[in-house]
MARLUMTOR-210104 format. One record per residue: x, y, z of N, C-alpha, C in turn. Coordinates in pm, whole numbers, plus 32768, in hexadecimal, padded with zeros to 4 digits. Example, Ala and Ser with C-alpha at 12.3 -4.5 7.8 and 13.67 -1.06 7.14 Angstrom:
85277DC7830C84CE7E3E830C85287EB6830C85057F1F82C485577F9682CA850A80038313
***
This chain:
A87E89324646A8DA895546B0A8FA88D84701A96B88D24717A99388604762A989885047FDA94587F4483EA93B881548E0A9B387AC4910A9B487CB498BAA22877849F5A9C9878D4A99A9E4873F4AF5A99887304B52AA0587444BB2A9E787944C21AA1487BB4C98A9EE87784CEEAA4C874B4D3EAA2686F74DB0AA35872C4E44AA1387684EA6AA21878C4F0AAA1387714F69AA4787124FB3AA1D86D2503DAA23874050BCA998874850C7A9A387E3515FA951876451E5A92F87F4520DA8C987BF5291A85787D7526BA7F98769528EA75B876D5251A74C880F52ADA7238837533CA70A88B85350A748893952F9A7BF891952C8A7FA897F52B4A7A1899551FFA7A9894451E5A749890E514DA6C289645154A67F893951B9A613896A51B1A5FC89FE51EAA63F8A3B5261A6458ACC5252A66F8B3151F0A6E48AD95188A6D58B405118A6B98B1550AAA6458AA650B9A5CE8A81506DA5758B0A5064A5568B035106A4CF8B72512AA5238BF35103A5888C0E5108A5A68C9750E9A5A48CB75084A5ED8C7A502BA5DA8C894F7AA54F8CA34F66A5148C854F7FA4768C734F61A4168CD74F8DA46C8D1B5009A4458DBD503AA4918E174FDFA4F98DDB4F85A5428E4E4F5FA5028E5D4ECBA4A58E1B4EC4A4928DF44E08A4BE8DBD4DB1A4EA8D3E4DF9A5388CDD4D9CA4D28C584D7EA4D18C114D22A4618BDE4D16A4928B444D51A5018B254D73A4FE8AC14DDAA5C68AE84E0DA5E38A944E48A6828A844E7AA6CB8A7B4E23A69C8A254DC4A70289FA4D2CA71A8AA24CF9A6918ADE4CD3A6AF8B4B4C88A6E58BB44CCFA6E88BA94D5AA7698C204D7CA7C68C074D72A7F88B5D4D71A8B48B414D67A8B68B644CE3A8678B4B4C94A8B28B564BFEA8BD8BF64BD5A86C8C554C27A87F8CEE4C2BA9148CCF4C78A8E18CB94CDBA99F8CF34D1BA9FA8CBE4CF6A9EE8C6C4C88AA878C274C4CAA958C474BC0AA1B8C8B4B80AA3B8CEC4B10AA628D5E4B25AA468DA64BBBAA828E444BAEAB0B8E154BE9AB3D8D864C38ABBB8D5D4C4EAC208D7D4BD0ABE38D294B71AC1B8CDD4B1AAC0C8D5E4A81ABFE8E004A9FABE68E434A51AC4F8EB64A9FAC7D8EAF4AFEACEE8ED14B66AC6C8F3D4BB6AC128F5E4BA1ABBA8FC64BCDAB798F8E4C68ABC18F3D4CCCABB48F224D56AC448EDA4D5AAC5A8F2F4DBCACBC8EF24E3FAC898EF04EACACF58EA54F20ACEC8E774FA0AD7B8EC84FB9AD658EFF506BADCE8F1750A9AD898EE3511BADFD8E755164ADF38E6451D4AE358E775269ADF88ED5529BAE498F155327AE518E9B5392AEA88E8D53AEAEE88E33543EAF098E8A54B7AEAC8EA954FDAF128F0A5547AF008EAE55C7AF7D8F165614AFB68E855675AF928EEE56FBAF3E8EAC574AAF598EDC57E1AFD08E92584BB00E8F0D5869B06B8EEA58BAB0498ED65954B09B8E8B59A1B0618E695A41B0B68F025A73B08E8F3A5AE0B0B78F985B2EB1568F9F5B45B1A38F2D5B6BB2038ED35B81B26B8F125AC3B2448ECD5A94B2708ED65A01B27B8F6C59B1B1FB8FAD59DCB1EE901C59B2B28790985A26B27290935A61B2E290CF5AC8B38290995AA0B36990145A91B41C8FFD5A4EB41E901C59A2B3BE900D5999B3D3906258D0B3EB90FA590DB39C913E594BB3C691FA5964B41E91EE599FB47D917559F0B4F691A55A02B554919E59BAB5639144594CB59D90FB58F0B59B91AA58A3B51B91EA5896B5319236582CB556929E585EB56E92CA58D3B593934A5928B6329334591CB66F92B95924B6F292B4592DB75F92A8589BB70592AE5837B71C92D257C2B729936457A7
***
């Protein structure tokens, strides 16, 4: 089987909390959970949806309900 090497430049903290987590979750180090989550990626069997939701200021929120009252 042919390998290729991933390179990921993060934050050392951020590295090592889901170092320790993988490792609570039963993964036998960090490597072997990316290569789980980029085979069920890469098998279409995980997606991502990412919600943005937007808080509005008080100000903003009152001229959008008028905006939409006068429609």
């Amino acid at each position: 089987m042919s390998r290729t090497v991933l390179q990921i430049p993060i934050n050392h903290a951020l590295r090592k909390d889901a170092e320790k987590e993988a490792l609570k979750q039963g993964f036998s180090s960090l490597q072997d959970a990316v290569r789980f989550i980029l085979t069920k990626l890469a098998k279409g069997v995980l997606s991502f949806e990412i919600d943005e939701s937007v808080q509005l200021s008080s100000k903003a929120e009152k001229r959008y309900n008028k905006m939409v009252d006068d429609i």
